[in-house]
N, C-alpha and C positions, 0 to 999 in steps of 0.2 A: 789615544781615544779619550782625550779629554783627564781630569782629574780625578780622584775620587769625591765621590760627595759626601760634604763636613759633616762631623759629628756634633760641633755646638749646637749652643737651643739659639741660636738667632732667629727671627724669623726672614726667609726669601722670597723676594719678589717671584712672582708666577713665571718671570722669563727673565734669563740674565741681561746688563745692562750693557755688560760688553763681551767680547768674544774671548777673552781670555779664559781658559779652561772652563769655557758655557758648557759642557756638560755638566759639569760638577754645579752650577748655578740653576740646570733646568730646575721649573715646580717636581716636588716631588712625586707625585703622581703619572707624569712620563718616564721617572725613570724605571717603570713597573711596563713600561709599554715595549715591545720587541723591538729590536732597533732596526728592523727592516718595514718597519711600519711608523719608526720616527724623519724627521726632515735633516740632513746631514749636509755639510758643506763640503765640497773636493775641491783639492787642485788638481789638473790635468799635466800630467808628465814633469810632474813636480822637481827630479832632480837636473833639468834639463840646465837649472839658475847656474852650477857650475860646467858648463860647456866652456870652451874659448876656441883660437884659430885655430888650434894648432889639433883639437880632438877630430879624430880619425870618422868617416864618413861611414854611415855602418851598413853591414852586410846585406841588410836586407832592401837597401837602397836597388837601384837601378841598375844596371853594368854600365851604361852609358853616365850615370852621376858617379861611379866609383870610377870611373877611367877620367873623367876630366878633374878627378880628385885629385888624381897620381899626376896627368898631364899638368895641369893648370893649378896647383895648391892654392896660389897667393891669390887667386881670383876666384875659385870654387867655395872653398871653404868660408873664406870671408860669410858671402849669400847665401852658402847653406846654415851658417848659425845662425844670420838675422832669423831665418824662417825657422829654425828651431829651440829658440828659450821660447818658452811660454812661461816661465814665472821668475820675478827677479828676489835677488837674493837678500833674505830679513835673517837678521841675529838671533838665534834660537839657543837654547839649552839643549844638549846632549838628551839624545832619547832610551830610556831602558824600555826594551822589547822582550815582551813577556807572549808565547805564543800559546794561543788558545786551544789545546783539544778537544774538539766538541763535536759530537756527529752533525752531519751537514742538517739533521730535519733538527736537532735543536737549536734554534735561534734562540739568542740570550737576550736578555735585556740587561741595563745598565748595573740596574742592583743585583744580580747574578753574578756581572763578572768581577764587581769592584769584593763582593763576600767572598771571591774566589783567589783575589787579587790580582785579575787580569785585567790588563787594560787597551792589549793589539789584537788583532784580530789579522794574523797573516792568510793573503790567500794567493795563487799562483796557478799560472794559467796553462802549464805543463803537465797533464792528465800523469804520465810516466814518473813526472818527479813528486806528485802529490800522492803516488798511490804507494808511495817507498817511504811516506814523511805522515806520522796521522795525525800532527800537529799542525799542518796546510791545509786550509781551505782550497779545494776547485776555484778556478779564476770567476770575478764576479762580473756578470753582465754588465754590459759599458753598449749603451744607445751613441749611437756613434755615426753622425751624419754626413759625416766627408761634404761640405759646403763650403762654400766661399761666402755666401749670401745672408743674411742672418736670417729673413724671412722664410726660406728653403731651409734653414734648419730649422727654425720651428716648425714648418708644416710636417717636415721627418720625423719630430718628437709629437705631435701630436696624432701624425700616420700611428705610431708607436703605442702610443697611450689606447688606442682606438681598439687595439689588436689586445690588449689587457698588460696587465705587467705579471713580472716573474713573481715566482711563489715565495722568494728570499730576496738576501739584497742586491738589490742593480743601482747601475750608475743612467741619469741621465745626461749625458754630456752639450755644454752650449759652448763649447769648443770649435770654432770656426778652423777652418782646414783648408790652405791655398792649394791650386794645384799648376801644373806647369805653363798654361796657359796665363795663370792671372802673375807667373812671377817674371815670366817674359815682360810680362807690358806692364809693370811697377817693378821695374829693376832697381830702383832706388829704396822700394818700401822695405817692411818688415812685418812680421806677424803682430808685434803691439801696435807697429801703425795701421794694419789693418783689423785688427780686434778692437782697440779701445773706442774710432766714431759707433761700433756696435754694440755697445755696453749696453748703451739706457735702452734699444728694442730687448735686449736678450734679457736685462732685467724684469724689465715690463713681464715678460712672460714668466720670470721666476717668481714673479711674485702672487701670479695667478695660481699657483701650483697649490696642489693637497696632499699631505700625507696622511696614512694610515693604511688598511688592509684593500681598498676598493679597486677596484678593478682598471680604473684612471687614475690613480694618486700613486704620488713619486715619492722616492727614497733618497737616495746617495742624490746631490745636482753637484758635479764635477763643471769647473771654468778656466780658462785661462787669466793669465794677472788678475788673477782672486784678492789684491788686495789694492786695485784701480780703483774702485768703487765699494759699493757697499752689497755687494754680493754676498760676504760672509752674514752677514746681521740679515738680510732678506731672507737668506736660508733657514738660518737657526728660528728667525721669527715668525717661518710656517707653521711650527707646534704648537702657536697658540691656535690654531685651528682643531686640535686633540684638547683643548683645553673649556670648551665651549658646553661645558654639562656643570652643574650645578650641586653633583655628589661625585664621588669618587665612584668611577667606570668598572665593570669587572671585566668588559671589551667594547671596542669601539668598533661601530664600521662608519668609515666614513668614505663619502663618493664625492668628487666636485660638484658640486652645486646642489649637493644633499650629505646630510650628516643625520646620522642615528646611536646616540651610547645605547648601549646594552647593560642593564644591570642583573647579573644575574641571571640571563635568558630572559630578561622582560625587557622592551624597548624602554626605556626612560625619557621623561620630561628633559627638551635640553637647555 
């Protein structure tokens, strides 16, 4: 979850320059803000970059896609990896994971967990295995539009947005989703080839996005080849939407197409 943020006296720019450990780069005054109310970048199905031919078709699949698995290997599996990397594979530094025990209503903020020395925040979607482990978070909500279309997924996320958002952190995902009919009649394609012409619509709409407490303002935005474009930097650079007050905030509420800091219980000048 980013790095800790430095202890020099430098001074930093109000939003990091590049994506490299941009936590540790936000202004300082987001990192005082709940991180379910700051703007977050996700990959969706992130470890999928190491798949190949030869990985096993999983259980949860179809009976009819696991038997042409078994029947037809050198022709099944091929098409079923095209349609499942969603992210390809960048050189990374080995990750220590430090897990968080926190009750689910304390949501932390950045300068919380780094004085704690925590920097993961594990959560897991198995009620049975989360209530044996009280270092696991409950699985986090993932807006999840099963579309092909980019336009039907945005009107899903904004159906979503309309209905309010979760009280903690959610994902909203612009993750496009084929289904049997669209992979029949593009048997040659692939999930990046039909993700990437839809970049710049799904962009376009990340960029509209608000974070903070309001009732329509987003959290976590999960994508597929999150590093096609410039989705990561769109994302990180919603906060400066949290940043649009003039003194330092005691809360923010902010709504799309209306923003109010609170200082103190008193609305503020913004």
């Amino acid at each position: 979850m980013g790095g800790q943020a430095s202890t020099g006296g430098s001074v930093q720019s109000p939003l990091c320059t590049t994506n490299t450990d941009w936590m540790s780069a936000l202004c300082p005054l987001l990192r005082d803000v709940p991180l379910h109310h700051l703007s977050i970048p996700g990959s969706h199905d992130t470890m999928t970059y190491c798949l190949n031919k030869k990985s096993p078709i999983s259980q949860t699949q179809s009976w009819l896609l696991q038997l042409l698995g078994k029947v037809l290997p050198c022709v099944t599996r091929p098409v079923v990896l095209r349609w499942s990397i969603t992210q390809l594979r960048h050189p990374h530094s080995p990750l220590s994971v430090t897990a968080i025990p926190l009750p689910l209503q304390d949501l932390p903020t950045l300068n919380q967990l780094w004085s704690r020395g925590q920097q993961v925040i594990l959560s897991y979607e198995e009620e049975s295995v989360v209530s044996r482990h009280g270092e696991l978070w409950p699985g986090i909500p993932y807006w999840w539009g099963d579309q092909v279309k980019a336009q039907e997924l945005i009107q899903y996320l904004e159906r979503m947005k309309s209905c309010g958002r979760p009280g903690g952190l959610f994902v909203a995902g612009i993750n496009l989703t084929e289904n049997l009919a669209y992979v029949l009649g593009h048997p040659s394609q692939s999930l990046r080839k039909m993700t990437l012409p839809n970049l710049p619509c799904l962009s376009t709409w990340v960029r509209e996005q608000c974070p903070g407490p309001g009732a329509q303002c987003t959290n976590i935005i999960a994508g597929d080849f999150i590093g096609a474009d410039t989705f990561v930097g769109d994302v990180i650079r919603l906060n400066e939407k949290l940043l649009r007050c003039s003194r330092v905030p005691f809360a923010a509420h902010v709504e799309c197409g209306r923003e109010e800091w609170v200082w103190g219980g008193v609305p503020a000048s913004p």
